[in-house]
MISE-720339 format. One record per residue: x negated, z, y of N, C-alpha, C in turn. Coordinates in steps of 0.05 Angstrom, whole numbers, plus 32768, in hexadecimal, padded with zeros to 4 digits. Last residue first. Example, Ala and Ser with C-alpha at 12.3 -4.5 7.8 and 13.67 -1.06 7.14 Angstrom:
! MISE-720339
7EFF808E7FD37EEF808F7FEB7EFE809D8001;7EF8809C7F8E7F0A809C7FA67EF8809C7FBE;
END
This chain:
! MISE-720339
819C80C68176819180CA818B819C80F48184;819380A6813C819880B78147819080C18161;816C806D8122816B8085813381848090813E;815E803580FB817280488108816C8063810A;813B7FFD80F7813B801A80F5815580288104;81237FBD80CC813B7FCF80EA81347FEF80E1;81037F8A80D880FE7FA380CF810E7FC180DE;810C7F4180CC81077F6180DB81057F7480CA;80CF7F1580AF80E87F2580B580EC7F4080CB;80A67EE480B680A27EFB80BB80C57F0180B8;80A37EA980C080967EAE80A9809C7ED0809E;80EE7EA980DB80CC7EA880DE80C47EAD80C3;81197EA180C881197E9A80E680FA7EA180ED;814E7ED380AC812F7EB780AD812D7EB480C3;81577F0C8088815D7EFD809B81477EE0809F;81487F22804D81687F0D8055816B7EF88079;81307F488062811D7F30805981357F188050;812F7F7D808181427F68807D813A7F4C8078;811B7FBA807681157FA4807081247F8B8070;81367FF6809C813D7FE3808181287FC88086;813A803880A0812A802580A6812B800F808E;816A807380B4815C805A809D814B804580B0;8167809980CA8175809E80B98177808380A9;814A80CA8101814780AF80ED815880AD80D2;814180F68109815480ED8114815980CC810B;811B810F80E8813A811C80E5814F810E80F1;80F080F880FB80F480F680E3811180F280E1;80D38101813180E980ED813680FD80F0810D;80A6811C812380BA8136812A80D48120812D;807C80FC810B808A810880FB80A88121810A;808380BE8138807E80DB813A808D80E78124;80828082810D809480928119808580B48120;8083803F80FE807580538104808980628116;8097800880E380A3801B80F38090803280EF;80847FC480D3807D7FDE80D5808D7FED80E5;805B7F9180AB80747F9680BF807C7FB380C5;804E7F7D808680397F7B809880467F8B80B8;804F7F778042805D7F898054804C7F8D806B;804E7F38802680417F4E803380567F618042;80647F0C7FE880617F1A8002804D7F33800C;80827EE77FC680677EEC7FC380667EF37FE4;80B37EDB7FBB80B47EF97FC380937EF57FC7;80C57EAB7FB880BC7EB37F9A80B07ED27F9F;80D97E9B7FE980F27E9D7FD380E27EAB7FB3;80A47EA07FFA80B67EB4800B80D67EAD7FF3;80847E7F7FE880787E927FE180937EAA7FEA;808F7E467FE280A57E517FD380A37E677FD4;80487E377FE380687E267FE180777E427FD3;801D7E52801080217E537FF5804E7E447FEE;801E7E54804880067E45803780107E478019;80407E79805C80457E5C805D80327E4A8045;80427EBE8047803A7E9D8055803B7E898052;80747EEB8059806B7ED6803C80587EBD804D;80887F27806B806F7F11807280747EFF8060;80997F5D805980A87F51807180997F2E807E;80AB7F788014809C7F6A802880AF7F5B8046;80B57F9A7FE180C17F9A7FFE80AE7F8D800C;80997F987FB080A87F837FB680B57F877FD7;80AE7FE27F9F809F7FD47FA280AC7FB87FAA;80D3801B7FBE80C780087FA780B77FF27FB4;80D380467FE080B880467FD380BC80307FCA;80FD8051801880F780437FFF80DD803E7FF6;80EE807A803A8111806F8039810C8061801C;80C5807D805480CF809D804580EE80928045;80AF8054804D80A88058803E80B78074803D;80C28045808980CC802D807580CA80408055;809A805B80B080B7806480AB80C28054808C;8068808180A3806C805D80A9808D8064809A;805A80B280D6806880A680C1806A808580BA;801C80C480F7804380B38100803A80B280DD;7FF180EC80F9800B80F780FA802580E580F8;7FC380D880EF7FC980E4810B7FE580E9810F;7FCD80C280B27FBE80DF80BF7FC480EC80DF;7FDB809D80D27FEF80A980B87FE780CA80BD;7FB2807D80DA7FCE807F80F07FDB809680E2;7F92807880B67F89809380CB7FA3808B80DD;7FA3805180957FA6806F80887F9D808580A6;7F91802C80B87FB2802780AD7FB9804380A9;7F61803180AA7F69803280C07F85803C80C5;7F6A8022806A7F58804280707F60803F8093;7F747FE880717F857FFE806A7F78801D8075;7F457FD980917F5D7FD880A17F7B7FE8808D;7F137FD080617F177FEE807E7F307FE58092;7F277FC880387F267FDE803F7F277FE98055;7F5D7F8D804F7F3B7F9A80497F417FB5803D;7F847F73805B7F857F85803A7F647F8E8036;7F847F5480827F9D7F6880837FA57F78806D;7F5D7F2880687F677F2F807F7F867F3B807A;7F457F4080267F4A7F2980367F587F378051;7F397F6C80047F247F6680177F2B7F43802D;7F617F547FD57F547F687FDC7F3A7F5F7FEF;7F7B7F2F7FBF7F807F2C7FDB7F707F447FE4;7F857F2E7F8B7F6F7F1F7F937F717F157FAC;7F9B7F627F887F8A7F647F817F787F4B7F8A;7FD07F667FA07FC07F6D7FAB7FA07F6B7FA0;80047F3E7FB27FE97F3A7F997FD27F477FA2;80277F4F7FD380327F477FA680197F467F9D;802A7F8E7FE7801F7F767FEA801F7F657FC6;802D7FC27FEC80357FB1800480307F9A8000;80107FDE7FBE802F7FD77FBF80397FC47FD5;7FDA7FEA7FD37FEB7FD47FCC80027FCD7FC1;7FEE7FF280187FE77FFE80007FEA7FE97FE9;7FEE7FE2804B7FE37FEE80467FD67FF98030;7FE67F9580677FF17FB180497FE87FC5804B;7FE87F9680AC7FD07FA380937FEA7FA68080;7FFD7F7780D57FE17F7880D57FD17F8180B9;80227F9D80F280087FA580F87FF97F9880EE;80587F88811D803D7F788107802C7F868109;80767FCA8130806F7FAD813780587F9A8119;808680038153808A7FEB813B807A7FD1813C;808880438156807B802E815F807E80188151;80A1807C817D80A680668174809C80548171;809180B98193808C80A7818C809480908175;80A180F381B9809980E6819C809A80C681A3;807A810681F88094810481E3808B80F181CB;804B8110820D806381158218807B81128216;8022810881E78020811F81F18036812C8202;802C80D681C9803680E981BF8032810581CA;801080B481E7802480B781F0803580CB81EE;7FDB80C581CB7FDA80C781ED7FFE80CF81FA;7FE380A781A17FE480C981A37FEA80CF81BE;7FE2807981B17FF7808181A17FFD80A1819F;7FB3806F81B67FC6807081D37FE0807B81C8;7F99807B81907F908090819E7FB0808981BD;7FA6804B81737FB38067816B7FAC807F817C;7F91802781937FB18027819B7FB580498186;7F61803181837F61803781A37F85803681A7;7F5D802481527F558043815C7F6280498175;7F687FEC814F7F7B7FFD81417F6F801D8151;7F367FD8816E7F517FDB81717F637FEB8169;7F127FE181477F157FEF815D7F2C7FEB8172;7F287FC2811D7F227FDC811A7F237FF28138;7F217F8C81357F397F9E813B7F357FB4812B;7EE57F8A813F7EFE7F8A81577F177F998151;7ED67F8481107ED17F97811C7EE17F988139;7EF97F5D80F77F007F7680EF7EF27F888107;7EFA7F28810C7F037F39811A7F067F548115;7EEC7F0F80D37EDF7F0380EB7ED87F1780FF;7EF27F10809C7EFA7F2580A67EE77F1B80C7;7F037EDD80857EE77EDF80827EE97F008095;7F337ED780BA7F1F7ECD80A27F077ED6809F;7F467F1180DA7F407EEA80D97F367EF080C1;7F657F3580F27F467F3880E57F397F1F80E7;7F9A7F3B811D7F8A7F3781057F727F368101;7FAA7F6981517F9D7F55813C7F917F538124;7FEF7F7F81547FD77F8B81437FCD7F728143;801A7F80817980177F65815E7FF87F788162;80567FB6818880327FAD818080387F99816A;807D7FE181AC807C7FCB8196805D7FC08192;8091802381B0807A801681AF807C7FFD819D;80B9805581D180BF803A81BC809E802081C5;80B6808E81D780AD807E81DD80AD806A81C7;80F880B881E380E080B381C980D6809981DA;811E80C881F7812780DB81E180FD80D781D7;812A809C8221812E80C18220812680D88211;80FA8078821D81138079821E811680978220;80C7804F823680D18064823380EE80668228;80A58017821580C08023821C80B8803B821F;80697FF0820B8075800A8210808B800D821D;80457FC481F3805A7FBB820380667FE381F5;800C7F9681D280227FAA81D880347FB081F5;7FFA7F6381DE7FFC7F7081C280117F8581C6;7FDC7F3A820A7FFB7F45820780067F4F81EF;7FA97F3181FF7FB87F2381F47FD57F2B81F7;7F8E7F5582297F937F3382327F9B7F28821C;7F847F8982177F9F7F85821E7FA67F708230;7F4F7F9A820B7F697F9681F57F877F9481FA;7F387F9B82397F2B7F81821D7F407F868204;7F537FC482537F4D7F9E82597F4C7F9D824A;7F867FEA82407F637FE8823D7F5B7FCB8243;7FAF7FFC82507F9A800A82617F828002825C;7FD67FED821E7FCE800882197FB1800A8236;800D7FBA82367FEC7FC0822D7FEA7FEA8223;803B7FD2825F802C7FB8825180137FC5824A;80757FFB8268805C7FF7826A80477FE28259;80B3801C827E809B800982738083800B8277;80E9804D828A80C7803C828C80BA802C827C;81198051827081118060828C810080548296;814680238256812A80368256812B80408273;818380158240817980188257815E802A8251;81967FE8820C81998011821581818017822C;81867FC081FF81A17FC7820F81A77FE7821C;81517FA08200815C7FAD81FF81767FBD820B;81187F7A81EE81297F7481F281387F8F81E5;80C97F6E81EA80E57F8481E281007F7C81F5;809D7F4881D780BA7F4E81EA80CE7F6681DC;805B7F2D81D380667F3F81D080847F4581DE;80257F0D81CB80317F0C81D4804B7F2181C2;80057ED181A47FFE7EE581A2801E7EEF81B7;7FFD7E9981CE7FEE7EA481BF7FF57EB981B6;80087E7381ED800E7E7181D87FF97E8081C3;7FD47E76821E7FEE7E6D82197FF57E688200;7FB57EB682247FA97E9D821E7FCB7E908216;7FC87EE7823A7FC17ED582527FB67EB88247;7FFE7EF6821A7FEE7EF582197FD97EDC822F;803D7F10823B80327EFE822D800B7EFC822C;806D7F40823880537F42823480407F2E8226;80B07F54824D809E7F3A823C807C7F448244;80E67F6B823F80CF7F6C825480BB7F62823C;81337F658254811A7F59823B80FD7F638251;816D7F82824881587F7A825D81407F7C824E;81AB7F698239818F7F72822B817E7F748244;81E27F52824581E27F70824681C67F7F823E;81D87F16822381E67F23823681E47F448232;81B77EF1820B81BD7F09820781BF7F198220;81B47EBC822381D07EBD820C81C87EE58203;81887EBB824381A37EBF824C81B77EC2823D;81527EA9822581627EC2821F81797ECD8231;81267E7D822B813E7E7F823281507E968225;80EC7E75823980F37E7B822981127E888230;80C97E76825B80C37E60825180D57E5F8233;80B87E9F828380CC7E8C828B80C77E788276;80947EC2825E80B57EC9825D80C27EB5826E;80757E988234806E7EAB824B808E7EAA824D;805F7EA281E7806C7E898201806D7EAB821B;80587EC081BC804A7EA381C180587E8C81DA;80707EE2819980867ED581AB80727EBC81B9;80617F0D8179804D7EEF817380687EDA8181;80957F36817280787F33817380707F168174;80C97F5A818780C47F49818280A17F468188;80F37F91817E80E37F89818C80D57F708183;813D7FA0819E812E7F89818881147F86819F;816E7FCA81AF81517FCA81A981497FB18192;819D7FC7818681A17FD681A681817FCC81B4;81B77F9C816281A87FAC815F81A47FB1818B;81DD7F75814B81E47F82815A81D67FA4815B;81D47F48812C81D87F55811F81CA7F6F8139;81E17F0D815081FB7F20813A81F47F38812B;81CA7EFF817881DE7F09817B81F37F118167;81977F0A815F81967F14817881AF7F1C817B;81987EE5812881977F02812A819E7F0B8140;81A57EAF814681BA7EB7814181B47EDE8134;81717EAF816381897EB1817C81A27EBA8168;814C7EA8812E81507EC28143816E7EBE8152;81507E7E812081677E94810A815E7EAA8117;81427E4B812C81407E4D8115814A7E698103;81377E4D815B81497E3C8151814A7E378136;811E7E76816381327E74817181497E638165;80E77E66815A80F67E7F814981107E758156;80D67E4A817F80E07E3D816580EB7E49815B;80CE7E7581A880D97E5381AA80EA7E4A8193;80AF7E98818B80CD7E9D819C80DE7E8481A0;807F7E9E815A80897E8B817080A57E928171;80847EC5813380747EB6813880807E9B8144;80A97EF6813480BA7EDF813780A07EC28130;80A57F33812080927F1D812B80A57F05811C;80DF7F64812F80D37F49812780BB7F42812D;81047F9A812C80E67F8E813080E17F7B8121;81387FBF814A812C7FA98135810E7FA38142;81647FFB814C81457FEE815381407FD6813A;8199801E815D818D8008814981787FF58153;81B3805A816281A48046817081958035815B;
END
């Protein structure tokens, strides 16, 4: 079974720019998608025939927003993690499937000047506590933009990016209590080296051909899913947003 995860930042535009041709050629069973920024009639996905898509748009328009699109039939869904004040941006989005709960998440950002840290600190707690929650009735699958380098290997310049949005202390050390509560950040028990990034921003010319990047992009995994996992790749070859996928293969 082949899982992708994108933040496409915008679905519209992504589209025409090197999603619709990923969608239909690199033949993944499961694609979750982040920062889709449009409501599901506003957005045309009839050229993927055989997928059933469940959308989770954020109640402010063009904002934020979440889709999994999939061919291998789930049992259940579910929008949000239960909590109002963190689930009117349409951030996450829950699959059942047979084997494992497939969790996609856009994590917020901090802002400038760390604006939102204390928000999303408490954020980050409340999706790892839903994260456990889930893990009380099977393992766990979770992907999506979190949001943080963790280390600085995740990131080309970590030094004068230290304490900027998605490189504080306190959203790595957060980053570090997912780890602690047991998921794997899958990417890292497949390849340690360095330069693997899934982000480059726009603000800087050439930053995505000169590799100047972040690893903001993520497969989290119940350590008991380990054995059945047999790679998680970085595909920074593909385009079509500031952001790349991030595929995983599972064994069922």
């Amino acid at each position: 079974m082949k899982l992708s995860t994108w933040n496409v930042n915008g679905i519209r535009a992504s589209l025409n720019k090197g999603l619709r041709e990923y969608l239909l050629n690199h033949d993944a069973d499961v694609v979750c998608l982040q920062e889709t920024k449009a409501m599901e009639e506003q957005v045309d996905i009839a050229f993927m025939a055989g997928y059933r898509a469940v959308w989770n748009s954020a109640e402010k328009k063009g904002y934020s927003g979440t889709c999994i699109l999939s061919r291998v039939p789930w049992t259940n869904y579910a929008l949000g993690m239960g909590i109002h004040d963190h689930d009117r941006e349409g951030r996450v989005i829950t699959t059942e499937f047979p084997d494992f709960f497939l969790v996609t998440v856009y994590t917020p950002n901090s802002k400038a000047g760390l604006a939102r840290l204390p928000y999303r600190l408490e954020w980050d707690a409340a999706f790892r506590a839903y994260l456990k929650k889930l893990e009380l009735q099977k393992p766990v699958l979770a992907c999506g933009d979190l949001n943080c380098a963790h280390q600085e290997i995740d990131l080309a310049n970590p030094k004068s990016n230290r304490m900027n949005p998605g490189f504080s202390d306190e959203e790595r050390a957060s980053f570090t209590q997912h780890l602690e509560a047991g998921f794997l950040d899958v990417f890292r028990e497949f390849d340690k080296s360095p330069g693997r990034y899934t982000w480059w921003t726009q603000r800087t010319p050439d930053a995505r051909a000169k590799n100047i990047g972040w690893r903001l992009d993520y497969w989290l995994a119940s350590a008991g899913l380990r054995p059945a996992i047999t790679s998680c790749t970085i595909r920074d070859d593909i385009h079509g947003s500031d952001h790349c996928p991030v595929e995983l293969v599972i064994q069922p």
